[in-house]
KOLRODO-273296 format. One record per residue (C-alpha): x, y, z; residue in one letter. Coordinates in steps of 0.001 Angstrom, whole numbers, padded with zeros to 6 digits, always signed. Layout:
BEGIN
XYZA...
//
This chain:
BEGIN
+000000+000000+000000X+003023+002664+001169X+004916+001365-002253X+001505+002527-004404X+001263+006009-002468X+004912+006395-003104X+004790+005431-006544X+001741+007821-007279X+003593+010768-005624X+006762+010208-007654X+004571+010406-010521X+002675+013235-010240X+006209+014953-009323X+008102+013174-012528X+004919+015017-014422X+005663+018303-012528X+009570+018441-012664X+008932+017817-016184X+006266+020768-016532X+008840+023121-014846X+011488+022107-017043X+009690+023051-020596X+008876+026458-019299X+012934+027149-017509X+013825+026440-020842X+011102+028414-022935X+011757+031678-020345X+015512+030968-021380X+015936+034511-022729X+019228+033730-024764X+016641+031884-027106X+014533+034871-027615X+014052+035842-030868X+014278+039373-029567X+018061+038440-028984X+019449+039616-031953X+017578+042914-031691X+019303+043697-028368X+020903+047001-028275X+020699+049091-025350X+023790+048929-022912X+023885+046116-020167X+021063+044015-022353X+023599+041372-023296X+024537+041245-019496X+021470+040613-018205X+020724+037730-021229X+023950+036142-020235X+023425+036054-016092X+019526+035302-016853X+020638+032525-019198X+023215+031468-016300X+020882+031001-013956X+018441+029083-016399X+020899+026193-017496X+021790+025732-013681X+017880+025823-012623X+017668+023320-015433X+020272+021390-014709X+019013+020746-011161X+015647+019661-012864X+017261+017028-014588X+018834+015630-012014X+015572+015533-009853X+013981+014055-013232X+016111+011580-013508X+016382+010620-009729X+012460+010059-009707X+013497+008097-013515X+015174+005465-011450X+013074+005328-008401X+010430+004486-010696X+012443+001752-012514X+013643+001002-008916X+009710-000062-007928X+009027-001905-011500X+012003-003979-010434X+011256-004784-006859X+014528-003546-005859X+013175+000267-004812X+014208+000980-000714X+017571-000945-000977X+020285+001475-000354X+022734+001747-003392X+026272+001196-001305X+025176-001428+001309X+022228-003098+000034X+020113-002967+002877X+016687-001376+003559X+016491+001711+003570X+013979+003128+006681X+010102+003922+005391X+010323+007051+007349X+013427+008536+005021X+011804+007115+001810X+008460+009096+003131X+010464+012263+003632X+012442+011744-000094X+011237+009327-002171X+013887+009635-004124X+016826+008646-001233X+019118+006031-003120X+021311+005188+000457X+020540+004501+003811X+020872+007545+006272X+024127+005397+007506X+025642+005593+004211X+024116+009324+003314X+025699+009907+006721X+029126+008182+005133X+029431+009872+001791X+028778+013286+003409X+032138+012984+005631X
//
């Protein structure tokens, strides 16, 4: 039953990381048509830090994407709440909090150090 709620949520959140993704990229302002008729002073400043901050944003959307990719192929495999370094269960109350948790808190705790 707690494997089909977190299943749901990691869809509904695949469906809105995706949705979020299309429009970082669409507000991207270095793809404006409008680029090329920049001219006032500090324009091409602002397109460069805007479009900056609009690959990182996106890149971080990716990542989440694909995160809730493999927790999702994680579940279809019966192998979803096994920590990736040790193999062992990872606790329902961490996988509650992020669905997407690949270790263990131990070995979270581990790689952090």
């Amino acid at each position: 039953k707690t494997l089909g709620l977190l299943k749901s949520y990691l869809l509904r959140e695949k469906k809105q990381v995706d949705k979020s993704l299309k429009e970082v990229e669409e507000d991207d302002p270095a793809r404006s048509p409008a680029l090329a008729e920049s001219s006032e002073p500090g324009t091409d400043s602002y397109i460069a830090d805007a479009h900056t901050k609009t690959l990182v944003l996106g890149n971080q959307l990716k990542k989440v994407s694909n995160s809730i990719k493999n927790a999702l192929l994680k579940i279809s495999k019966g192998t979803y709440g096994k920590c990736g370094k040790c193999g062992k269960q990872i606790g329902l109350g961490r996988l509650l909090a992020m669905p997407i948790a690949e270790y263990c808190l131990s070995c979270a705790k581990k790689s952090l150090k």
